[in-house]
C-alpha positions in Angstrom: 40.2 -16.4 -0.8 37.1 -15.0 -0.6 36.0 -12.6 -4.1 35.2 -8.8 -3.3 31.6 -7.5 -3.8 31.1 -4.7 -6.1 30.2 -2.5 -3.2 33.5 -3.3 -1.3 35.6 -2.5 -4.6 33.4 0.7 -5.2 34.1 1.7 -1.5 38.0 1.1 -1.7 38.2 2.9 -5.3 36.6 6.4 -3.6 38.1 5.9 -0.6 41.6 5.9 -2.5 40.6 8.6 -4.7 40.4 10.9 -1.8 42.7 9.9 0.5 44.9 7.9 -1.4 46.6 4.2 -0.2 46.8 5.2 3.4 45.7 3.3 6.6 43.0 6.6 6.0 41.6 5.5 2.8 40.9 2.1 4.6 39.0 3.2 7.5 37.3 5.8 5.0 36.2 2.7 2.9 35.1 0.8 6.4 33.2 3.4 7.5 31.2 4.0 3.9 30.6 -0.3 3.9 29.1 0.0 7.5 26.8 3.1 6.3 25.4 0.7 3.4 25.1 -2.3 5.2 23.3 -0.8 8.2 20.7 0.7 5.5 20.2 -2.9 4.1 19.9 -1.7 0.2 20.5 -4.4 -2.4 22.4 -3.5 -5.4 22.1 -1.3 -7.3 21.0 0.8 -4.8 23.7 0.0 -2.8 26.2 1.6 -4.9 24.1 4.6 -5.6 24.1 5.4 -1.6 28.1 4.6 -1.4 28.7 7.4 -4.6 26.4 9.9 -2.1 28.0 9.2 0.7 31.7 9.5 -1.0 30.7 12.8 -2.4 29.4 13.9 0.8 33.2 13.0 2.2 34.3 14.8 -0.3 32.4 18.0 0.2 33.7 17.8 4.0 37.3 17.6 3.4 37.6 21.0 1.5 37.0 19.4 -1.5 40.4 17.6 -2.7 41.6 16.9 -5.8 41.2 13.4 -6.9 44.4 11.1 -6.4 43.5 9.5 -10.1 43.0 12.7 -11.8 44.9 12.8 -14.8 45.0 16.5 -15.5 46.9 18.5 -13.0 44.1 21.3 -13.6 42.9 21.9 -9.9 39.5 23.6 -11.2 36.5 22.3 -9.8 34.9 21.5 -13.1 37.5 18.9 -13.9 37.1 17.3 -10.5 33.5 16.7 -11.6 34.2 15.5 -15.1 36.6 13.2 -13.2 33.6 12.0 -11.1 31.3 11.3 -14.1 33.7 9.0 -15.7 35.8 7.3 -12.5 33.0 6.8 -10.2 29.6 6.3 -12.2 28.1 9.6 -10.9 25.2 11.5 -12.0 24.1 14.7 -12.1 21.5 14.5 -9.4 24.8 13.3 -7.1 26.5 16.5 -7.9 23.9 18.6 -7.5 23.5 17.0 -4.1 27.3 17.2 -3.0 27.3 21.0 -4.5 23.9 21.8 -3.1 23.3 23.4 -6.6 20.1 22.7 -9.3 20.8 19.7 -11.3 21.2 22.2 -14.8 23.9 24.0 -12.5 25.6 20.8 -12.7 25.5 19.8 -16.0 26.4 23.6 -16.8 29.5 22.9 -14.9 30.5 19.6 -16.6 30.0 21.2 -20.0 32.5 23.6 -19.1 34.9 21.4 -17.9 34.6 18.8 -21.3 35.1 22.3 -23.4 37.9 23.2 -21.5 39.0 19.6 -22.5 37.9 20.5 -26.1 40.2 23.6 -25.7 43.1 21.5 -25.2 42.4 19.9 -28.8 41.9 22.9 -30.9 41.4 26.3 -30.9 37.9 27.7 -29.9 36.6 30.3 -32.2 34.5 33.5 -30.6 31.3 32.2 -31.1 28.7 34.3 -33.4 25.8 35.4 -31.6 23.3 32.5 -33.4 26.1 29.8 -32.4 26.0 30.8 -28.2 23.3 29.2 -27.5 23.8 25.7 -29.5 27.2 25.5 -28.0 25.9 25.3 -24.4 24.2 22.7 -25.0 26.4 20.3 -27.3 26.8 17.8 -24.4 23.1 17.7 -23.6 22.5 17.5 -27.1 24.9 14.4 -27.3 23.3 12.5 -24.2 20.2 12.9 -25.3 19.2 15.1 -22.6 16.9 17.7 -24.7 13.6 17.9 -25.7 12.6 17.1 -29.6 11.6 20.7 -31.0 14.8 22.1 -29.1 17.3 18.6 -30.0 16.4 19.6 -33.5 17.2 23.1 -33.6 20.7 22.3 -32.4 20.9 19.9 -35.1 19.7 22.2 -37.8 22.3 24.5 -36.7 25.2 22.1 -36.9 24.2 21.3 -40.6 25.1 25.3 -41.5 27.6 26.4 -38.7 31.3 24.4 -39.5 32.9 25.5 -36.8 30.4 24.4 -34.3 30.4 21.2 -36.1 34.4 21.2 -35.4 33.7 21.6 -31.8 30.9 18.9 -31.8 33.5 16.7 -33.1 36.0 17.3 -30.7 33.2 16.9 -27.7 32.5 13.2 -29.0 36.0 12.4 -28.7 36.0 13.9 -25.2 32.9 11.7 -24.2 33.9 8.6 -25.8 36.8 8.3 -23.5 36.5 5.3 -21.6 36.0 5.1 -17.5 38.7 4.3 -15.3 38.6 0.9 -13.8 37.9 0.5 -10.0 40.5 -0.1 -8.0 40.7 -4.1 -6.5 40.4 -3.7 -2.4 42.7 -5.2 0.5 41.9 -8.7 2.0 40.9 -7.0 5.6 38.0 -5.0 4.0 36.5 -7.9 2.0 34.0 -9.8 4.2 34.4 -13.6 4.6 31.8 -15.8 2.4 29.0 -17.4 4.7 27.1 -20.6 3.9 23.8 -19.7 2.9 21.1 -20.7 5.2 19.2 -23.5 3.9 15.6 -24.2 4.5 13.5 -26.7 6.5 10.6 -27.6 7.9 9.6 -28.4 11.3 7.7 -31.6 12.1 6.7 -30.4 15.6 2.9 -30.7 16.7 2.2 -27.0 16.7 3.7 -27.2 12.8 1.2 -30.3 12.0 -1.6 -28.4 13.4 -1.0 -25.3 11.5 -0.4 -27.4 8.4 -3.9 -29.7 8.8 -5.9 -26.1 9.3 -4.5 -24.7 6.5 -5.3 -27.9 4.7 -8.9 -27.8 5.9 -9.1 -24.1 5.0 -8.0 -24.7 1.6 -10.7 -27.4 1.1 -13.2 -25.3 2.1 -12.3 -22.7 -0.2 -11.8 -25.0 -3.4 -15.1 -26.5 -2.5 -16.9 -23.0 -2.2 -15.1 -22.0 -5.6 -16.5 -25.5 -7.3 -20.2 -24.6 -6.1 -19.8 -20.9 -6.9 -18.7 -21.7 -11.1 -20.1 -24.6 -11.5 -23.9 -23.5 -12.2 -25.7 -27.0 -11.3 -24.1 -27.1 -7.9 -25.1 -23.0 -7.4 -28.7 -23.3 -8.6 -28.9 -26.7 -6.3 -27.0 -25.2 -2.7 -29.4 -21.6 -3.7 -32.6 -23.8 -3.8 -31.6 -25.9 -0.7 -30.9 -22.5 1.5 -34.5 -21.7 0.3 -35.7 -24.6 1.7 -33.8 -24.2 5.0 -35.1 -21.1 5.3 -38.7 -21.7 4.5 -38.6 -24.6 7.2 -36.7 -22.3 9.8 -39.8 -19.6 9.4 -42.8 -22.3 9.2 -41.1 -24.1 12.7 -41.0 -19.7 14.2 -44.7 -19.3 13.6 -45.6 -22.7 15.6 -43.6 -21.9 18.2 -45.4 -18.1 18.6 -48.4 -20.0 18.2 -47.7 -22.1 20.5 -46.6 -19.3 23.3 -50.0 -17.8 22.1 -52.0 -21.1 23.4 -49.9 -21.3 26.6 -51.0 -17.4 27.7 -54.6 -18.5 26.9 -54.6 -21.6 29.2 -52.6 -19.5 31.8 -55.6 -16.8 31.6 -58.4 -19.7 31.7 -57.0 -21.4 34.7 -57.0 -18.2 36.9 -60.6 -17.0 35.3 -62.0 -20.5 36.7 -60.3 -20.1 40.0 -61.9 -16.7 40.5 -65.5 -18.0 39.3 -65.5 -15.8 35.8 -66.1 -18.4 33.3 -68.6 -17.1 31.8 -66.8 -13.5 31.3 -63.9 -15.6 29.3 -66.3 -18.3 27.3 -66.7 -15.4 24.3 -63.4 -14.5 24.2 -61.9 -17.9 23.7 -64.0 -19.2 21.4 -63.7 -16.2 19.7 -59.5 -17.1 19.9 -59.9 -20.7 18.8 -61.6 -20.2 16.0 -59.2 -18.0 14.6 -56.4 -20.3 14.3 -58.4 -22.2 11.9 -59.0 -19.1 9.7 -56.8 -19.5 7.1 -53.8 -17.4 6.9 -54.9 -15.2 3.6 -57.6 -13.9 5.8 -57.4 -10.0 7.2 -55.8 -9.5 10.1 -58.6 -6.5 10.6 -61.1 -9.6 11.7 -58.4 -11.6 13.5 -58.8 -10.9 18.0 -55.9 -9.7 19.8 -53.8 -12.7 21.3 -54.4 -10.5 24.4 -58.1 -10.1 24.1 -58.8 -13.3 26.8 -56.3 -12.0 29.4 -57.9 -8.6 28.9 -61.5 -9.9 29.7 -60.2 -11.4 33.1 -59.5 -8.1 34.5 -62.3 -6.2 35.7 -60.0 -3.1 35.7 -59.9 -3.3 31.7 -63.9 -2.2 31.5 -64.4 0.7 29.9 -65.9 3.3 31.5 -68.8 3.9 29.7 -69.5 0.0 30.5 -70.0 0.5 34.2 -73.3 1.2 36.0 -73.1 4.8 37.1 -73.2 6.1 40.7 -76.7 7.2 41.6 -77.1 11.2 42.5 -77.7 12.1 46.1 -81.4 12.1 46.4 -82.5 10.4 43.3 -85.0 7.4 43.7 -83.0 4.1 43.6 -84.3 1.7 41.3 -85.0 -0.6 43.4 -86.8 1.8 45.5 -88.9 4.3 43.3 -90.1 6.2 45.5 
């Protein structure tokens, strides 16, 4: 037989409470174990939903009186102490379901517990300095006030005896201990299942994940090992020097190199065309500048363009070309 959950016996135990062992209370207590399994909360949250939810069924039905209430006292405040000790509640839960502040609550519950303290002894008409500490005996007790206030109540129970009468009383009244839950029916506790055991696969996609991840992790523990180890991060710096040094030497041949190839393209058509001697300057002028050495100015250095310049008659400056002669001037060649 399988063993009920705490949720399923939490669920069954409100269920009961408020509609008592009826094929009601049953579908109640389904009906809350569908709500938390559907939200897929792990205890303890689990629990915490199914007292919210109860509530909230409570609050629907017109409020009833709790089946295991033991005092046939149909007041509210009772109902609530009754909640507190049979169902785990708190006083953010109560505040919810009564759609009050959470002091409204605990307000509430002191009144019931004193009304439970009234059932002990007589309460005396409290003086006007012992109001005040008397509200707040059960927060005092819980631990639910702040130091400079905790310690005024305390002061205050060192002179006042009958409030210390009353504080005695409440202590009995909170040390009572919580009902029990109530153990569910077989049809709402849920059948045990194997747990699923794990496994890997050997197919070919699974090997090839598991040799990249394998390579990956190499790479990493062998970028870590260069990256600590200070020999192997001064030696991989000084070889990425090098690599790049070599990579910018190998550039500047190869512009050099598309340099010589414009000149020869600009020689060849200057001889076709008969200009030679137009170009001779110029490319001397260009050779020996690549064995200048590369400290000197770049102010002294031609243009790469300077010989296909000189092959293009267009290129002469203005101020280069023989002017027009004036209508009616004397030619040169003919001065008069």
């Amino acid at each position: 037989m399988s063993r009920a959950s705490l949720a399923e016996t939490l669920a069954w135990t409100f269920a009961s409470d408020l509609c008592g062992d009826s094929p009601k209370a049953v579908a109640l207590a389904k009906d809350l174990l569908k709500d938390v399994r559907k939200s897929g909360l792990k205890s303890p949250f689990a629990e915490a939903l199914l007292r919210r939810l109860a509530l909230a069924e409570w609050t629907k039905m017109d409020r009833p009186r709790p089946v295991r209430l033991d005092s046939r006292d149909p007041k509210e405040s009772a109902i609530l102490v009754f909640f507190l000790n049979a169902w785990g509640a708190t006083y953010e839960d109560l505040a919810i379901a009564l759609s009050v502040s959470e002091d409204r609550a605990r307000h509430l519950v002191h009144k019931a517990r004193m009304e439970q303290v009234a059932s002990m002894t007589r309460i005396p008409i409290p003086k006007p300095e012992c109001r005040r500490p008397r509200e707040l005996l059960s927060d005092f007790r819980e631990g639910l006030l702040p130091e400079p206030l905790a310690e005024d109540v305390a002061q205050h129970l060192r002179e006042c005896r009958e409030c210390t009468t009353l504080d005695l009383h409440l202590r009995t009244v909170l040390a009572t201990p919580r009902k029990t839950p109530l153990e569910p029916p077989p049809e709402l506790v849920a059948p045990e299942t194997a747990r699923p055991t794990l496994s890997l696969s050997l197919d070919g996609v699974s090997r090839a994940k598991r040799r990249a991840g394998v390579g990956l992790l190499a790479v990493g523990v062998l970028m870590g090992a260069v990256q600590l180890h200070p020999g192997l991060n001064a030696s991989a710096s000084a070889g990425m020097d090098r690599m790049t040094a070599s990579f910018s030497r190998w550039r500047g041949r190869g512009e050099r190199l598309m340099e010589d190839l414009r000149v020869l393209k600009a020689l060849a058509i200057g001889t076709v065309e008969g200009r030679t001697e137009e170009l001779s300057q110029t490319l001397d002028e260009y050779v020996n500048s690549g064995n200048e050495p590369e400290t000197s100015s770049a102010k002294n250095k031609p243009k790469a363009d300077a010989v296909l310049d000189s092959r293009d008659p267009k290129a002469t400056p203005r101020e280069q070309q023989s002017p027009r002669p004036v209508e009616g001037a004397p030619s040169p060649k003919n001065p008069s």
